[in-house]
C-alpha positions as CSV (number, residue, x, y, z in Angstrom):
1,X,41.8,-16.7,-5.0
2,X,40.2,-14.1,-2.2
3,X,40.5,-11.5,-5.7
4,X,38.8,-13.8,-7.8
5,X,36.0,-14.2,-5.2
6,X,36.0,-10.3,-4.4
7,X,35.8,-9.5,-8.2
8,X,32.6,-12.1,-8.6
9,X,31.3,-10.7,-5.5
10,X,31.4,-7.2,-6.8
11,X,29.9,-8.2,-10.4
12,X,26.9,-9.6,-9.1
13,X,26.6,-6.6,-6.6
14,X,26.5,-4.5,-9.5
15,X,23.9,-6.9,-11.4
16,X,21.5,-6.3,-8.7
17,X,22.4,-2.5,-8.6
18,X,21.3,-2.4,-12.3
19,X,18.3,-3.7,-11.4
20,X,16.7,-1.4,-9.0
21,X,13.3,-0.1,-9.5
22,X,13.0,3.3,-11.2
23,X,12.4,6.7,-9.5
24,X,10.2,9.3,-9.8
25,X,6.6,9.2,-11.0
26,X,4.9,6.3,-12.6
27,X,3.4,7.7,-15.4
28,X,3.1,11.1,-16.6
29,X,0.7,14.0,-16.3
30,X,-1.7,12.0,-14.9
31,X,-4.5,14.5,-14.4
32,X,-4.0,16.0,-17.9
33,X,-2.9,19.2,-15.8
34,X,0.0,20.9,-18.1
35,X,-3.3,21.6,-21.0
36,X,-0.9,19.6,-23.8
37,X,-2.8,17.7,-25.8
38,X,-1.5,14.2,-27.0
39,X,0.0,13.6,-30.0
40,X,-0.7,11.0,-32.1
41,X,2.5,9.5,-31.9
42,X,6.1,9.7,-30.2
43,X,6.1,12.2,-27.2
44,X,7.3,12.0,-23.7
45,X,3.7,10.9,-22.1
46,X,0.5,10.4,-23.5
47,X,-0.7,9.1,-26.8
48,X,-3.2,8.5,-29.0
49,X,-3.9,5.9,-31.2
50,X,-6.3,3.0,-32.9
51,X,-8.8,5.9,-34.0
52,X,-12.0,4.3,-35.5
53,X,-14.5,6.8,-37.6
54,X,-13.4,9.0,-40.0
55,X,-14.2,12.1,-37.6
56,X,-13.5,10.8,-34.4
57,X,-11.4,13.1,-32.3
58,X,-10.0,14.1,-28.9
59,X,-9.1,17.4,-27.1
60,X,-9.1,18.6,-23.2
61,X,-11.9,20.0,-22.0
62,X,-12.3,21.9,-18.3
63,X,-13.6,21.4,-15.5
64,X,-11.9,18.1,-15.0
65,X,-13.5,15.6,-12.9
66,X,-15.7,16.4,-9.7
67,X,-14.0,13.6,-8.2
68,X,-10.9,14.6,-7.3
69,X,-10.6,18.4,-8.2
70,X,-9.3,18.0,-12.0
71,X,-9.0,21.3,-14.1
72,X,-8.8,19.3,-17.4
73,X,-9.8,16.2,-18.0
74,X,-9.2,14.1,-21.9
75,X,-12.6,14.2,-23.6
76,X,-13.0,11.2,-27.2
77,X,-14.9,13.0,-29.4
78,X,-16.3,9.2,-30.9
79,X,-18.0,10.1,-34.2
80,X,-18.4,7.0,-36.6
81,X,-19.0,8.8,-39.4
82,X,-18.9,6.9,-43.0
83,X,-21.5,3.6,-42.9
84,X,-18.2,1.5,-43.3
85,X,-17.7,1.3,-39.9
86,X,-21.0,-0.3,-38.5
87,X,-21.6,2.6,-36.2
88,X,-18.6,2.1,-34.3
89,X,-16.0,4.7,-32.9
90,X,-13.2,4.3,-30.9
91,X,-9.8,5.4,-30.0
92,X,-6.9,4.6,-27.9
93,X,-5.3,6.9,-25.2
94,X,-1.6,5.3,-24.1
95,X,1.2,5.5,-22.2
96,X,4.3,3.8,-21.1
97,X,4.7,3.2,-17.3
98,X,7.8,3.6,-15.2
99,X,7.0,0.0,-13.3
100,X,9.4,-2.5,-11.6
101,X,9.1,-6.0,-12.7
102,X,7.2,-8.0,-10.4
103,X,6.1,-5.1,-7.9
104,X,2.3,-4.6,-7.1
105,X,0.3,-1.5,-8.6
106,X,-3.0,0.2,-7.7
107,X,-4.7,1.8,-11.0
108,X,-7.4,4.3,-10.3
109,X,-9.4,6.6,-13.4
110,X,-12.3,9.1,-13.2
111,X,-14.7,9.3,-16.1
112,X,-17.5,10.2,-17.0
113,X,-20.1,9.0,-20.2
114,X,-22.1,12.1,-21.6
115,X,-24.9,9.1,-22.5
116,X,-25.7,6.0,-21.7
117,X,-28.5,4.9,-24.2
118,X,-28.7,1.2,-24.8
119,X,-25.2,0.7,-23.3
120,X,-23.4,0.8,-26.6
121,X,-20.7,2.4,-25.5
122,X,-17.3,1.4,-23.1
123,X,-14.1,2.5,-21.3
124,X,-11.5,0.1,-20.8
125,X,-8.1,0.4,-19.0
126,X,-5.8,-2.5,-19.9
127,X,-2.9,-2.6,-18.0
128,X,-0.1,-5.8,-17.6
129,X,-1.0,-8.9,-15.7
130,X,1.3,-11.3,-14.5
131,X,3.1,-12.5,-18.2
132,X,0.2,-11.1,-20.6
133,X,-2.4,-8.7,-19.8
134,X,-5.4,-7.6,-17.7
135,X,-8.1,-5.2,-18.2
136,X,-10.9,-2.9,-16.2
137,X,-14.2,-2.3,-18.4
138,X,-17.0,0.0,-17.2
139,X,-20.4,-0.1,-20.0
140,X,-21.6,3.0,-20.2
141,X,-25.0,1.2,-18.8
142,X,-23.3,1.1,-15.2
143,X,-22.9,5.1,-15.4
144,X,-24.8,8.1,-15.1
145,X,-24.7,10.2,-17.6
146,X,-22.8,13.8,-17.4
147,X,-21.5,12.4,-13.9
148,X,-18.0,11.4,-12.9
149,X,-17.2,8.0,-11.9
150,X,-14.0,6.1,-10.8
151,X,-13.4,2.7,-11.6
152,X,-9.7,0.9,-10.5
153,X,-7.6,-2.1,-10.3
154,X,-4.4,-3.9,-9.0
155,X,-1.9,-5.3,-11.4
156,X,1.8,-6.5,-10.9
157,X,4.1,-5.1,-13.6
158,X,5.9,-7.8,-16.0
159,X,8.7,-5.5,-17.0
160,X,10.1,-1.9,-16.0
161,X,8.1,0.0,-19.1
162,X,4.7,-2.1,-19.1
163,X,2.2,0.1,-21.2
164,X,-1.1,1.4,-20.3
165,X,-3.8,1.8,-22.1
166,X,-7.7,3.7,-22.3
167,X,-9.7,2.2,-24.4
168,X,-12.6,4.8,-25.4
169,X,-15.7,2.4,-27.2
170,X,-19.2,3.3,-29.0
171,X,-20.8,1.6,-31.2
172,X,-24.4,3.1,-31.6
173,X,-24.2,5.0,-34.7
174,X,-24.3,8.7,-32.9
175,X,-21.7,10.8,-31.5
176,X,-20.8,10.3,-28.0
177,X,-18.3,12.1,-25.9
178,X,-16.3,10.2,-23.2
179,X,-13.6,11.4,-20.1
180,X,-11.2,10.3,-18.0
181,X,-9.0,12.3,-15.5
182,X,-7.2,11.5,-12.4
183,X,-5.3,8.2,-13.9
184,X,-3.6,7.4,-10.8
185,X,-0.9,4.8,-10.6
186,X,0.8,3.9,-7.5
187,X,2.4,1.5,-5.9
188,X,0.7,-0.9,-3.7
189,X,2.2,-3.7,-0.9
190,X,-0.7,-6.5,-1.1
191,X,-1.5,-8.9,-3.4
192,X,-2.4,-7.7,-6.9
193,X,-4.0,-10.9,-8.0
């Protein structure tokens, strides 16, 4: 009987050992630093996806943001192109997290809008909240142009690989650059909502 009890004991000692939190950093390359520019898909850090105007693009451009000393910082190149898209461009930069379920986070991004006519365009940085989703959204309106900004959240994480994602915006017909650097995600000990 004790070895039954000893053998339960160790089996849900070993449950909770495969549960602990990852190591190591949360997400990858955050400042854009190692000069590789993300694929469109598969890769061991950032992506790019959702790309909206037939000659919309993205590349690094340096310096990166006044902010926090960044060398390179991700530039969308958001260029609707072809009349079938109403003016709009966008495109997706994305990532999957290294998160704990059910720990606290601190998200913190640098950008910068190279125009802010008529507010037409957006960032957005979605990121997991409690069982669905949460989001961060700065109009370029709130900005000042060719000047780096930071905007920042908290979020709890709903699994151990939650994703997270920049959402780059525009939709006033003309081309429009827009950056980020510095995606900083740590973790944090208050409440994140």
């Amino acid at each position: 009987m004790r070895f039954l009890l000893t053998l339960v004991a160790l089996a849900k000692l070993s449950l909770f050992a495969a549960a602990a939190c990852p190591t190591g950093p949360i997400i990858n390359d955050p400042g854009f630093e190692s000069g590789v520019i993300p694929p469109r898909s598969g890769g061991n850090s950032w992506n790019v996806g959702g790309i909206v105007g037939d000659q919309t693009s993205y590349t690094l451009t340096t310096p990166g943001s006044t902010n926090n000393g960044g060398r390179v910082a991700f530039t969308a190149l958001l260029i609707p192109g072809h009349p079938r898209y109403g003016g709009q461009s966008a495109l997706d930069l994305f990532q999957t997290m290294h998160t704990c379920t059910g720990k606290n986070y601190s998200i913190t991004v640098d950008y910068k809008f190279n125009s802010t006519a008529a507010n037409q365009c957006f960032l957005k940085v979605e990121y997991p909240f409690q069982t669905s989703g949460g989001s961060v959204t700065v109009p370029s309106g709130f900005a000042t142009p060719g000047v780096w900004g930071t905007t920042g959240s908290f979020f709890q994480a709903v699994s151990d690989a939650d994703n997270l994602i920049i959402v780059f915006n525009c939709n006033n017909n003309e081309p429009n650059t827009i950056s980020v650097d510095n995606v900083k995600v740590k973790r944090f000990n208050g409440n994140a909502y």
